[in-house]
SEBA-707510 format. One record per residue (C-alpha): residue in three letters; z, y, x. Coordinates in steps of 0.001 Angstrom, whole numbers, plus 524288, in hexadecimal, padded with zeros to 5 digits. Layout:
{"ALA"; {Z; Y; X}}
...
END
This chain:
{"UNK"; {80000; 80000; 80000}}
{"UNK"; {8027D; 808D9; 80B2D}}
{"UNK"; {7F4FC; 8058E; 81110}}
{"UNK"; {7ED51; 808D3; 8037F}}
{"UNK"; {7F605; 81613; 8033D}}
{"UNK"; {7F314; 81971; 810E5}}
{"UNK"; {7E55C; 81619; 80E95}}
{"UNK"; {7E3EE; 81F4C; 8031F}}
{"UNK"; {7EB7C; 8292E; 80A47}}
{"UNK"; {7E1AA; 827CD; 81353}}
{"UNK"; {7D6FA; 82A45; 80B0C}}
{"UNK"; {7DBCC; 83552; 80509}}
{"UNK"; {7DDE8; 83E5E; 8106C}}
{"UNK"; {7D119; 839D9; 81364}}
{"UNK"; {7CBC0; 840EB; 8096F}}
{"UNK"; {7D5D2; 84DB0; 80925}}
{"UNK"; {7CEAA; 85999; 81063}}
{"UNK"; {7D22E; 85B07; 81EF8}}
{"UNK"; {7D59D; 86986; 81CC6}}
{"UNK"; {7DE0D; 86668; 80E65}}
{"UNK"; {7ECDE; 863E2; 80F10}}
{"UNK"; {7F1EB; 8544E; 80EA1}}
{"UNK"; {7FF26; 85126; 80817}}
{"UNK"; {80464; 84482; 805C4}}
{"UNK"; {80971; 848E8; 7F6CF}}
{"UNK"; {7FA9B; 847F1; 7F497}}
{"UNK"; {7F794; 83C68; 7F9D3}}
{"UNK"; {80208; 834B2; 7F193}}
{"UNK"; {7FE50; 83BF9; 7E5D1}}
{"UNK"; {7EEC5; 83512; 7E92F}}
{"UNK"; {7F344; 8285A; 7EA45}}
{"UNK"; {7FC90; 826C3; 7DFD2}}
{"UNK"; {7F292; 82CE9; 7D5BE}}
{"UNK"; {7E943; 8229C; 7DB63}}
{"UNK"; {7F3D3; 81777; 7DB22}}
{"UNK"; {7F6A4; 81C56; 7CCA3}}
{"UNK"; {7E8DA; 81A0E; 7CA86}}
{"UNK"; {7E656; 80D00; 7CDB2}}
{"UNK"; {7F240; 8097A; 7C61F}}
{"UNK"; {7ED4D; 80D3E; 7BA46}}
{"UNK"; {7E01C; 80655; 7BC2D}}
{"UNK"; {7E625; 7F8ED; 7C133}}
{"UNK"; {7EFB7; 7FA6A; 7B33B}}
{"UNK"; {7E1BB; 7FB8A; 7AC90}}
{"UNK"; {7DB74; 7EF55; 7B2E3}}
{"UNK"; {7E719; 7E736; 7AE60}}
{"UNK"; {7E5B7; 7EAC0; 79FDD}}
{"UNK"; {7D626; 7E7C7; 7A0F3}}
{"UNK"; {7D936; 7DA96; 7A797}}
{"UNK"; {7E4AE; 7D7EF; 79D5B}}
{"UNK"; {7DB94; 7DB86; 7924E}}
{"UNK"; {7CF91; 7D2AD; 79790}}
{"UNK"; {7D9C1; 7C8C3; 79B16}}
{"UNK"; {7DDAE; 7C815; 78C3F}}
{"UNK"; {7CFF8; 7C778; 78660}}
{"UNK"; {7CB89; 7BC36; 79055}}
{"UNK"; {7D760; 7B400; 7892D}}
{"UNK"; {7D2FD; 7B7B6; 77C52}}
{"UNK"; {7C57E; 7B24E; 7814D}}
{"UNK"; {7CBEE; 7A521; 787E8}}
{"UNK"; {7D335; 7A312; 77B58}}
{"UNK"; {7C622; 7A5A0; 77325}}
{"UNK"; {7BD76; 79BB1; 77A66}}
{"UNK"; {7C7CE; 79258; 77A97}}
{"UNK"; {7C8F7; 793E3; 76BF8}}
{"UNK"; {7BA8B; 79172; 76C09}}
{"UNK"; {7BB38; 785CD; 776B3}}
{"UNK"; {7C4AA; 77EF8; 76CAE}}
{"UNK"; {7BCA8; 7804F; 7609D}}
{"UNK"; {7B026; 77C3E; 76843}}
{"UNK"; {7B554; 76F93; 76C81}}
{"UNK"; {7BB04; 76D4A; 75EEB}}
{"UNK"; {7AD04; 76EB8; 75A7C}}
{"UNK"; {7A6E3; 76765; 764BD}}
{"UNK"; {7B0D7; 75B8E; 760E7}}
{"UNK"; {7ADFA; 75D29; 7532A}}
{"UNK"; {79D8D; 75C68; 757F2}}
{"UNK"; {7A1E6; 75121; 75F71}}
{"UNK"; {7A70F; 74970; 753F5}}
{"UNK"; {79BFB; 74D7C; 74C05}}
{"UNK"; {79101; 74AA4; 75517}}
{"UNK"; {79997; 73BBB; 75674}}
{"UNK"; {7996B; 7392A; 74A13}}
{"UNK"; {78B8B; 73DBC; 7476F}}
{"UNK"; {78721; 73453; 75363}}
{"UNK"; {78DDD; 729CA; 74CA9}}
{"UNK"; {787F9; 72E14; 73F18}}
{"UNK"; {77A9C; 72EEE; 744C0}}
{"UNK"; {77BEB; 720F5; 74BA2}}
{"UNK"; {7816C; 71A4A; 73E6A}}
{"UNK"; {7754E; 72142; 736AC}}
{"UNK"; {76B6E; 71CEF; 74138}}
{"UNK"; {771AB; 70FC5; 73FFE}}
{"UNK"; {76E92; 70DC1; 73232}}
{"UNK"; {76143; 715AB; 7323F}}
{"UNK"; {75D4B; 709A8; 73AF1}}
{"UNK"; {76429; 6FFD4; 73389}}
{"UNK"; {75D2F; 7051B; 727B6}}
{"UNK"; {750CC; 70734; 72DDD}}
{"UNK"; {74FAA; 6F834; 73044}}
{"UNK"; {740B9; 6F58F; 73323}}
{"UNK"; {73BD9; 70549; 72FD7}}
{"UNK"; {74176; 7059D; 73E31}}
{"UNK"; {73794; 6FCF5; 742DB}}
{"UNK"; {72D24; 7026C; 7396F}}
{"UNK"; {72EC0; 7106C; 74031}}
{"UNK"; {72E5D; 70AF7; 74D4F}}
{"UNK"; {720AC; 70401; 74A02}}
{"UNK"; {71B71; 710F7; 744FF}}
{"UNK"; {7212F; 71A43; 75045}}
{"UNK"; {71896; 7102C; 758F6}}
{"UNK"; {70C67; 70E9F; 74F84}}
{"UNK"; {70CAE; 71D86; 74E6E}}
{"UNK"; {70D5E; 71F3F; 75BE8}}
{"UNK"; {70329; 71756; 75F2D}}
{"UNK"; {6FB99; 71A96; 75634}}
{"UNK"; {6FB69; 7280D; 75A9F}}
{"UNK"; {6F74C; 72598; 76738}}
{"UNK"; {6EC75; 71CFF; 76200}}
{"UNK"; {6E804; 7295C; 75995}}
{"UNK"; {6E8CA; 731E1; 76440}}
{"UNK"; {6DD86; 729BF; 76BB9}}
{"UNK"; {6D598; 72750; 75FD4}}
{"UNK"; {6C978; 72DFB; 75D85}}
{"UNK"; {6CBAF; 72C7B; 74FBD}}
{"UNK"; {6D5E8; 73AE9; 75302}}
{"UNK"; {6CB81; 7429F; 752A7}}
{"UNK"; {6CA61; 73FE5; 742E9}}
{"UNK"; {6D92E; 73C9E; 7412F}}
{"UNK"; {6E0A2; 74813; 74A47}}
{"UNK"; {6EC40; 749BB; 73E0E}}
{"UNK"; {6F142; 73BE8; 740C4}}
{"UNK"; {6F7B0; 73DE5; 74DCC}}
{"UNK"; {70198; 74757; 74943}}
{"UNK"; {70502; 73FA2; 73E7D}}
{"UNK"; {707ED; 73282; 74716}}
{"UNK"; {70FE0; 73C98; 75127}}
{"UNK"; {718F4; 74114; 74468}}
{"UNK"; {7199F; 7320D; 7416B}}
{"UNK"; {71D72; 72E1F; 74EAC}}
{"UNK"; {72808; 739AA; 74F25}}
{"UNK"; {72D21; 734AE; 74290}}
{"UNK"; {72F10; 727A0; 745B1}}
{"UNK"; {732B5; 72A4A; 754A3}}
{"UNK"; {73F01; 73299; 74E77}}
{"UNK"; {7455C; 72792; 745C3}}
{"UNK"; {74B67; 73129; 73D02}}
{"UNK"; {74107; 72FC0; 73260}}
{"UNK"; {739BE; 722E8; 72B47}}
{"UNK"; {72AE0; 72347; 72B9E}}
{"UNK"; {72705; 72632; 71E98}}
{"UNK"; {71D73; 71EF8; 71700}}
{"UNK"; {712D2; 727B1; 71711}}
{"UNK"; {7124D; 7284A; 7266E}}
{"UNK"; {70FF4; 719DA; 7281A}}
{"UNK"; {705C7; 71B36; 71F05}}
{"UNK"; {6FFCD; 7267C; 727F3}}
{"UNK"; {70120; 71ED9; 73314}}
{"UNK"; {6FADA; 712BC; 72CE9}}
{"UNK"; {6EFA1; 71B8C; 72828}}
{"UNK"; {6EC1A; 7213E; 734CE}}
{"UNK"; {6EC9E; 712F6; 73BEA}}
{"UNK"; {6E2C1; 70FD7; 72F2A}}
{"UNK"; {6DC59; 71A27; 731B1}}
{"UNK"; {6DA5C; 7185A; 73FD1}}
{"UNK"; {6D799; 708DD; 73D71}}
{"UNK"; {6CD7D; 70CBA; 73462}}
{"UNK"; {6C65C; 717AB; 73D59}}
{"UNK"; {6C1DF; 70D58; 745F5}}
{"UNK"; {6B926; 70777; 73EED}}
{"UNK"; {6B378; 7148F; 73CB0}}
{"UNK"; {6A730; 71A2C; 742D4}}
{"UNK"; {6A812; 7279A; 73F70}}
{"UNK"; {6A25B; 73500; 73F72}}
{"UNK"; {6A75E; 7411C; 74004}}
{"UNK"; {6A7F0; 74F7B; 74568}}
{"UNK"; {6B111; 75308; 75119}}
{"UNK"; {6B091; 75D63; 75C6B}}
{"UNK"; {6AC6E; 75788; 769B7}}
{"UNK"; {6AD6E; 75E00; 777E5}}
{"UNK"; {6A019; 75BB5; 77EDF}}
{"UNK"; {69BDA; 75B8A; 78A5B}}
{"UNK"; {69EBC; 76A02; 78F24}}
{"UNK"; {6AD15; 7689C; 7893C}}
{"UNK"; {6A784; 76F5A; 77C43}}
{"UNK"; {6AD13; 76BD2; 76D2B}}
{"UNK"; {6A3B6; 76917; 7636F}}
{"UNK"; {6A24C; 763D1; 7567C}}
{"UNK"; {69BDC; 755CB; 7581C}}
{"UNK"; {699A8; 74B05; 74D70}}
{"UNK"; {69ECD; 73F58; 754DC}}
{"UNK"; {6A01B; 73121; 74E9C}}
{"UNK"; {6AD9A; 728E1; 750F7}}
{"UNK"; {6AA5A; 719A4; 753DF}}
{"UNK"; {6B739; 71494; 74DEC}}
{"UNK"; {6C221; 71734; 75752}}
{"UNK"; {6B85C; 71403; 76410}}
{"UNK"; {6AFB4; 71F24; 7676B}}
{"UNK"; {6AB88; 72D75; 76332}}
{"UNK"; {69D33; 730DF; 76507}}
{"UNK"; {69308; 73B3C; 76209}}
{"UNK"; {68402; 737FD; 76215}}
{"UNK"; {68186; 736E2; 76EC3}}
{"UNK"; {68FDA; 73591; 7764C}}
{"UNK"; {69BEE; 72EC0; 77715}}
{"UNK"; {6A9A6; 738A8; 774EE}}
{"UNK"; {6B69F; 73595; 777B6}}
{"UNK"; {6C361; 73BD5; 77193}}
{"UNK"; {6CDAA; 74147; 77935}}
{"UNK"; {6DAC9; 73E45; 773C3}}
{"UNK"; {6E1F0; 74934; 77CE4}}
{"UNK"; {6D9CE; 75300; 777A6}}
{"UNK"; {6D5B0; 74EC9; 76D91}}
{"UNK"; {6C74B; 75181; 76EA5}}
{"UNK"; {6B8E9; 74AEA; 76D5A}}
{"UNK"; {6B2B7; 749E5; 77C38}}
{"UNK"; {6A3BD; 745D2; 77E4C}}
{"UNK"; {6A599; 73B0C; 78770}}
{"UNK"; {6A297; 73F47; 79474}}
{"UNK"; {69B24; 731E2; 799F1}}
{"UNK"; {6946E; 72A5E; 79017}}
{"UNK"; {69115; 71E1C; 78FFB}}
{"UNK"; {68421; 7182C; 79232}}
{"UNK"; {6785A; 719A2; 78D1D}}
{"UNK"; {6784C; 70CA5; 78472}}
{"UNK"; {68472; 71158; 77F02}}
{"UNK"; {68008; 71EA5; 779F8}}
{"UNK"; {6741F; 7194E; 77488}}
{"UNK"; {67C50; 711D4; 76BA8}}
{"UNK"; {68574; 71E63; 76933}}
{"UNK"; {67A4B; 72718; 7650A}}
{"UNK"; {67550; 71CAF; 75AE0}}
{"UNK"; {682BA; 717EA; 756D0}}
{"UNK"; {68642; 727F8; 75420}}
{"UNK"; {67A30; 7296A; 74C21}}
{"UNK"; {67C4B; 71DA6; 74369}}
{"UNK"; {68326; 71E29; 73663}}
{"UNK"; {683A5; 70F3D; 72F3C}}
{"UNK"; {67BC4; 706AE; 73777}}
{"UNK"; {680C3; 6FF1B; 742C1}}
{"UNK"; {67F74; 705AF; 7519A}}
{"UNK"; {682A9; 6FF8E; 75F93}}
{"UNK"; {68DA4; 707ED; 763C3}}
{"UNK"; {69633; 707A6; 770A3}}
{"UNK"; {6A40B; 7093D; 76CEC}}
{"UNK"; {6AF9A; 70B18; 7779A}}
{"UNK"; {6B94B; 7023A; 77261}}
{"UNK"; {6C492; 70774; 778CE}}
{"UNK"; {6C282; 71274; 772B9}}
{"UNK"; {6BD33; 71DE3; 77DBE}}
{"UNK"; {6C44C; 71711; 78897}}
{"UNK"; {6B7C9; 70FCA; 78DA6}}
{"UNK"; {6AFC7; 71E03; 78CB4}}
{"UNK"; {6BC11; 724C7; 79443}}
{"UNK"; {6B94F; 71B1F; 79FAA}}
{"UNK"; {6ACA9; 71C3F; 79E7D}}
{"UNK"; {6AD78; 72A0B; 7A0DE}}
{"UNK"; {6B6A1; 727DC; 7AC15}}
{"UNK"; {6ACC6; 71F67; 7B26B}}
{"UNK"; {6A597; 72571; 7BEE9}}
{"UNK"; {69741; 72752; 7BEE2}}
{"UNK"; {6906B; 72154; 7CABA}}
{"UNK"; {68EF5; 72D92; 7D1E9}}
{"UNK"; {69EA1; 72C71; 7D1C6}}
{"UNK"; {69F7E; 71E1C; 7D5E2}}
{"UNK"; {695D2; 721C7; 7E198}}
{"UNK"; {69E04; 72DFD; 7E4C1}}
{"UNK"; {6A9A4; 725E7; 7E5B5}}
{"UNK"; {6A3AC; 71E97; 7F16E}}
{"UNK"; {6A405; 72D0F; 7F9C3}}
{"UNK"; {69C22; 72E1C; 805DE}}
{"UNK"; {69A76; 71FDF; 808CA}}
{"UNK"; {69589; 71BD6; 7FA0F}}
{"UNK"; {68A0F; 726F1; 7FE26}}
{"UNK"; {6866F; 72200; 80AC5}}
{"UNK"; {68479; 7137B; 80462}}
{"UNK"; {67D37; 71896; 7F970}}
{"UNK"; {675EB; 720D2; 8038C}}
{"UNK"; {67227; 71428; 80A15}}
{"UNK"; {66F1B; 70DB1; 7FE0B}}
{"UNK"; {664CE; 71866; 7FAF8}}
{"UNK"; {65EA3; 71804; 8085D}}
{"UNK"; {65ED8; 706E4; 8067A}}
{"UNK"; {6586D; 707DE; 7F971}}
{"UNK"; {64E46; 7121E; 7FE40}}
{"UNK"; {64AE7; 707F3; 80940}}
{"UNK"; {649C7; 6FC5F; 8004E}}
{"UNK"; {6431B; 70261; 7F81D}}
{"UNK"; {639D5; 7079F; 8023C}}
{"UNK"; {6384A; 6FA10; 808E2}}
{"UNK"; {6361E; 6F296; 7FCC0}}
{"UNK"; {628DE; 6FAAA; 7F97E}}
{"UNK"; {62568; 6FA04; 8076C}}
{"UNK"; {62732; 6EBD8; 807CD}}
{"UNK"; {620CE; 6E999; 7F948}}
{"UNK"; {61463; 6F219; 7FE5A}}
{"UNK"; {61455; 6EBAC; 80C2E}}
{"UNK"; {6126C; 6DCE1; 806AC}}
{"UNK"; {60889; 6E089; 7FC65}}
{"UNK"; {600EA; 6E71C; 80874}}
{"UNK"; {603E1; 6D9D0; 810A8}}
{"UNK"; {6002A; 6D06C; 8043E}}
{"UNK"; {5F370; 6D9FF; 80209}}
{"UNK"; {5EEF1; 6D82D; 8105C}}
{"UNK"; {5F088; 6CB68; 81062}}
{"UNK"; {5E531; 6C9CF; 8063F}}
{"UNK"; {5DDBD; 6D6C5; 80BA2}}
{"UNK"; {5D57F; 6D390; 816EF}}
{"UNK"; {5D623; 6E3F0; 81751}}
{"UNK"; {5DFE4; 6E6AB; 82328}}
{"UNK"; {5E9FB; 6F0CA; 81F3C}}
{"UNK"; {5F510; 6F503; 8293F}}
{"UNK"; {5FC00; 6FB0A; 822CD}}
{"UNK"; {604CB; 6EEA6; 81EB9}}
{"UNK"; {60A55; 6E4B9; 8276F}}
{"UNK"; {5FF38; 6DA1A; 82461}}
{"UNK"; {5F55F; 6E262; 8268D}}
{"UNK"; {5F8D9; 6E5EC; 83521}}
{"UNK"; {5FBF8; 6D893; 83844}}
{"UNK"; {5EE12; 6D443; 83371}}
{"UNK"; {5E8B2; 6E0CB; 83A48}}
{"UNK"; {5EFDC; 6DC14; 8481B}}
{"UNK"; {5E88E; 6CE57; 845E0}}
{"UNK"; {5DA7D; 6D463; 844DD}}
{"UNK"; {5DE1F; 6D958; 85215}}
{"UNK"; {5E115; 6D072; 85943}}
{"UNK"; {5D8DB; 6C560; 85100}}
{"UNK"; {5D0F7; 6C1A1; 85E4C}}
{"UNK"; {5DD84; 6C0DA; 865CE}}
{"UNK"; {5E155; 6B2D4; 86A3B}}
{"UNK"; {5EC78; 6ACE8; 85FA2}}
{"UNK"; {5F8C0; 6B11D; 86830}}
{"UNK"; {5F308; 6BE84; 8695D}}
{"UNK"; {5F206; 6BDCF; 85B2A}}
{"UNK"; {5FF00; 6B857; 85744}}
{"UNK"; {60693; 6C356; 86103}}
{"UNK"; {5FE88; 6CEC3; 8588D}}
{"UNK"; {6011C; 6C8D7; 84BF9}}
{"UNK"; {610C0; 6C7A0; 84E44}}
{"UNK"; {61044; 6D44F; 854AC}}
{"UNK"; {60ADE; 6D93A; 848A3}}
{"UNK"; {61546; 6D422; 83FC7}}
{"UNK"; {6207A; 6D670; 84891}}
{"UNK"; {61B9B; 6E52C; 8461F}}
{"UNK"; {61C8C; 6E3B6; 83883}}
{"UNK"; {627D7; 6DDA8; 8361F}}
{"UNK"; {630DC; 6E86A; 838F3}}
{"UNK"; {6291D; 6F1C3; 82EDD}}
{"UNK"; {62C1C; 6E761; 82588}}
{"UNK"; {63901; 6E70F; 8286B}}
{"UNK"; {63A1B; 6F5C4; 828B6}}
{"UNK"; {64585; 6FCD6; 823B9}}
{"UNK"; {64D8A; 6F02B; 81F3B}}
{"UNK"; {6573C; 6F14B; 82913}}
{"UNK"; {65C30; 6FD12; 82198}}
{"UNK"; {65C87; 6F6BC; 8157F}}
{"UNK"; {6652F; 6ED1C; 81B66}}
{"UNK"; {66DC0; 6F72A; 822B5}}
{"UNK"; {670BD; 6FE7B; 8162F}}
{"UNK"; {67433; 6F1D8; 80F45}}
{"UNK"; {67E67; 6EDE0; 819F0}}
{"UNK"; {68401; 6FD43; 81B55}}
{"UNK"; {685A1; 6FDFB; 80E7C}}
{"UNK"; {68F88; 6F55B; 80B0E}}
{"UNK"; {6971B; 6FA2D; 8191E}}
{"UNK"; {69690; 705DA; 813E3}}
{"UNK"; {69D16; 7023F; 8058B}}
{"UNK"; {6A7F4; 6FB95; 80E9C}}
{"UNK"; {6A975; 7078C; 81487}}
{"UNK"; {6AB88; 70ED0; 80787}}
{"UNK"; {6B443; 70501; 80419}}
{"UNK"; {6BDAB; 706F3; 810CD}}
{"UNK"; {6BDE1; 71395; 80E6C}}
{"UNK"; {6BF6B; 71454; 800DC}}
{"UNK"; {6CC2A; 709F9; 802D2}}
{"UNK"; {6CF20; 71435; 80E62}}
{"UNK"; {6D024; 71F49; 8039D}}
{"UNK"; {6D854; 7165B; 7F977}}
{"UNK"; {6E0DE; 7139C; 80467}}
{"UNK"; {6E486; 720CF; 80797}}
{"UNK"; {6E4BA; 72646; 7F98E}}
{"UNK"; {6EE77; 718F5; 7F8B4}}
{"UNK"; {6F65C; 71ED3; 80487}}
{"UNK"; {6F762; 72DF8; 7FEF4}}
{"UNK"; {6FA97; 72BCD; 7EFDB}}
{"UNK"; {6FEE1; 71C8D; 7EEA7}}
{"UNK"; {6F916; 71368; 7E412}}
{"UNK"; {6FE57; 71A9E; 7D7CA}}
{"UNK"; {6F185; 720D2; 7D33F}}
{"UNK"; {6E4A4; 71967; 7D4D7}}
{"UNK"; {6DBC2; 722E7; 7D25E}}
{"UNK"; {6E02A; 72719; 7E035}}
{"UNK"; {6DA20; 71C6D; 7E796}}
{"UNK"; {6CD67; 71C6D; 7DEAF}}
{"UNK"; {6C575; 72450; 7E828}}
{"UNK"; {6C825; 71B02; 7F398}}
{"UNK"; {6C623; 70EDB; 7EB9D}}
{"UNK"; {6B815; 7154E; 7E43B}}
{"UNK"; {6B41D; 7171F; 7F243}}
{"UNK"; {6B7BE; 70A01; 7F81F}}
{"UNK"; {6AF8E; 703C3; 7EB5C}}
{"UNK"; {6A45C; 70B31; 7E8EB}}
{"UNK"; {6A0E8; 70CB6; 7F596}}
{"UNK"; {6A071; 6FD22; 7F74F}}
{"UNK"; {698FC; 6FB9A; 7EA88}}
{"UNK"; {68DEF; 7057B; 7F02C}}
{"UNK"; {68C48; 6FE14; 7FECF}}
{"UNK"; {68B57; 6F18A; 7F48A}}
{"UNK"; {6824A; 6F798; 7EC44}}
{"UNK"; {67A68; 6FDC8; 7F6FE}}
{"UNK"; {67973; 6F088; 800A3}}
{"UNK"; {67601; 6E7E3; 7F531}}
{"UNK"; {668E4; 6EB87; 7EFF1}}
{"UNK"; {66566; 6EFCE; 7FF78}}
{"UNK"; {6697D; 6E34B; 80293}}
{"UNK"; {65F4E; 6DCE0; 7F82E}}
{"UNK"; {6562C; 6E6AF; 7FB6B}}
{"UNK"; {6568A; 6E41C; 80AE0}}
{"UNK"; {656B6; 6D3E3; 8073F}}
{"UNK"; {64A63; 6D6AE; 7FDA0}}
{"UNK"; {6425C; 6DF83; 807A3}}
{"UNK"; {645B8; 6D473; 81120}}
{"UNK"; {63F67; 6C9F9; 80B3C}}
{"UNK"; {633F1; 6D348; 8069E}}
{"UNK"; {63266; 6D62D; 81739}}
{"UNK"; {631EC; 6C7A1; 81882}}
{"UNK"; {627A6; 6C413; 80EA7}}
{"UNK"; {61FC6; 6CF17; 814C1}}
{"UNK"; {62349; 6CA38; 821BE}}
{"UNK"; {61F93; 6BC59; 81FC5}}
{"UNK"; {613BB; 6BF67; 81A2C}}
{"UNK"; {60F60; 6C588; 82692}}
{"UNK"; {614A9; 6BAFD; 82F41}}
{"UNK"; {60BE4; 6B0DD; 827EC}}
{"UNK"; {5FF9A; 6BA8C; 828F8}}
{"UNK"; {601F9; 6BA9B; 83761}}
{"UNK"; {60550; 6AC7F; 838DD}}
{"UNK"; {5F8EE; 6AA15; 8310C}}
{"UNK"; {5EFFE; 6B350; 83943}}
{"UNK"; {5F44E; 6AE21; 846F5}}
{"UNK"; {5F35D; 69E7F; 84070}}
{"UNK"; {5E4B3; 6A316; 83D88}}
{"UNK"; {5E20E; 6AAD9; 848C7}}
{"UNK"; {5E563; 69F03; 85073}}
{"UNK"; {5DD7C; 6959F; 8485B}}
{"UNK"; {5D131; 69C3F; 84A14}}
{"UNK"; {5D20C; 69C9A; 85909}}
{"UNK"; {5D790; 68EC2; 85B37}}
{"UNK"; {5CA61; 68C71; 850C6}}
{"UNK"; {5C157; 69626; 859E7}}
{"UNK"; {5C61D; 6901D; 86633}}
{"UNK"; {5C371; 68081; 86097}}
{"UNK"; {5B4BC; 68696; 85CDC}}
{"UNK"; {5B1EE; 68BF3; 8699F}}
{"UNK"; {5B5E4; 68009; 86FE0}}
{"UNK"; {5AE84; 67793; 86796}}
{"UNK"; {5A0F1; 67E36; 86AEA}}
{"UNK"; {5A4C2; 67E4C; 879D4}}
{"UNK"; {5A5FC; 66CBC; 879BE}}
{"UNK"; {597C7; 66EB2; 87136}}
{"UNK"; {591CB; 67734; 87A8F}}
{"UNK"; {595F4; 66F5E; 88604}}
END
């Protein structure tokens, strides 16, 4: 206390004028009017605190109050909400008891709704019907909550539309809907129903789409054959018409619509599928080339044969022409020209067949080299993303196939065509090896017969 008074003391003659006169009388006088003060304002906190002090136990004794009737209440719920449980358990007790077989009877039609919903849902047959669906969802609701019995007149709703639907089958029917087209346009199309099987206009098949519930011109059509038959079958009214049905109604179109054309197959073989059919171009180009050549060459060797007309510009006809050169030549002479001449053509014969023969053996290398690779791929994709989804390791596998199935397809008529030319360059061949056979045999003859002659008239002469 002496410390705060000294302090203050201090303070105050800080703040008294240098030149003014300081008295101690004054200085008490200060600090007991500022200790008189603070009196009076501590006295004044205490009746505030008092005060709030008083209403905060008027509050405690409030929400106590409150607390007390809340549990009561909650206790009183309690009981209620037990005896309730119990009441609801003794009710649902007899409801089954009394049900008996209705039980079973709404359990049949909860699953005979439901299914037949779903059936609806996929039937083309919507497009006519579209009211049904929300009548077998209220049904199924119904029935799902076991609170309420089915009533009489929605069985017989639910038998009419599985009538109804039994009946539409056997229908073929026409009628006006909105189609997309091709460019993704609606318009109003008369399109005829073929029971529960297939929509069609006049000259295409249509499918429905359940999601969105609209009429799309099939995007791949079938054959030819098959939409013959549509365009007659649309057009007819009472008589009977060959018609192509999908039985499982639009699944067999959906895959056919699915399936790749054979630009895609041949794409799937990548660079290697190209080279082979590349090669298989370049082998049928050659066959083809050396089967005229071949065809032309024997008629001109068969033609010379019978023409005593020298022509040299086939095989025969040069052989025959290297004969009249040498004809007064002894026989060995002779025989020496006359291979000579058919060693020479032999090779032009033979031309271009070794080709034919490479391609067919690189071809099928080269489908086992697709293959390796293509297992390669699969292997890898196999590695990266596991085995869960297929369509993953459908590239590799495409490759490794289609490749194979183009060397095959490419070595297999070269093959034939290389085995075919063959035996066509033998015929040829042997006919030309019996023409020279035949010409040296008579070439001989006649001079063993001139040199017997001339020895004959020498013994006479003598």
């Amino acid at each position: 206390m002496k410390l705060i008074l000294f302090c203050v003391g201090v303070f105050f003659l800080n703040d008294i004028p240098a030149t003014e006169t300081f008295s101690l009388g004054t200085l008490l006088k200060s600090i007991k009017s500022e200790h008189q003060s603070e009196r009076i304002q501590n006295i004044h906190r205490v009746e505030i605190f008092e005060i709030e002090k008083k209403e905060h136990e008027v509050a405690l004794k409030n929400i106590k109050l409150i607390l007390a009737e809340e549990e009561k209440k909650a206790r009183r719920l309690e009981q209620t909400f037990n005896k309730n449980d119990k009441t609801i358990l003794n009710l649902e007790s007899a409801l089954i008891t009394r049900m008996g077989t209705l039980k079973e009877l709404s359990g049949t039609v909860q699953q005979t709704a439901s299914a037949t919903q779903a059936q609806f849902e996929n039937s083309i047959t919507q497009i006519e019907f579209p009211d049904r669906i929300k009548m077998l969802e209220d049904l199924r609701i119904k029935v799902a909550s076991t609170k309420q019995l089915v009533s009489l007149n929605e069985l017989e709703n639910l038998w009419f539309e599985l009538q109804r639907e039994m009946t539409e089958s056997s229908k073929i029917k026409m009628f006006s809907a909105t189609v997309l087209n091709e460019r993704g346009m609606e318009e109003k199309a008369l399109i005829k129903r073929v029971g529960l099987f297939n929509l069609i206009n006049e000259n295409s098949y249509l499918t429905y789409n359940p999601v969105s519930q609209k009429i799309n011109i099939l995007e791949r059509q079938p054959i030819a054959k098959h939409l013959r038959y549509l365009e007659k079958f649309y057009e007819s009214t009472d008589s009977y018409e060959q018609f192509s049905i999908d039985p499982t109604r639009g699944q067999v179109l959906e895959l056919l619509d699915r399936m790749p054309f054979l630009s895609d197959r041949v794409g799937q073989g990548g660079l290697i599928g190209y080279i082979i059919i590349l090669l298989g171009l370049v082998g049928v180009l050659l066959g083809i080339n050396r089967f005229v050549a071949l065809r032309k060459m024997k008629q001109d060797v068969i033609f010379q044969i019978t023409n005593p007309r020298l022509n040299t510009s086939n095989p025969m006809g040069r052989i025959l022409t290297a004969y009249e050169n040498c004809r007064d030549a002894d026989s060995e002479t002779v025989e020496l020209k006359l291979s000579e001449a058919l060693l020479r053509e032999i090779p032009v014969l033979k031309k271009r067949l070794v080709f034919l023969k490479t391609i067919a053996v690189v071809a099928p290398l080269l489908g086992l080299l697709g293959t390796v690779t293509g297992m390669i791929i699969t292997f890898q994709s196999i590695t990266l993303f596991g085995t869960g989804d297929p369509k993953l390791m459908a590239g590799g596998i495409s490759q490794a196939l289609v490749t194979t199935a183009l060397g095959l397809i490419t070595a297999i008529p070269i093959l034939l065509a290389h085995t075919m030319l063959g035996t066509r360059v033998s015929a040829i061949s042997h006919l030309l090896e019996e023409t020279v056979t035949s010409l040296i045999a008579s070439h001989t003859m006649s001079k063993i017969n001139h040199a017997g002659t001339s020895t004959d008239e020498s013994v006479i002469k003598s």
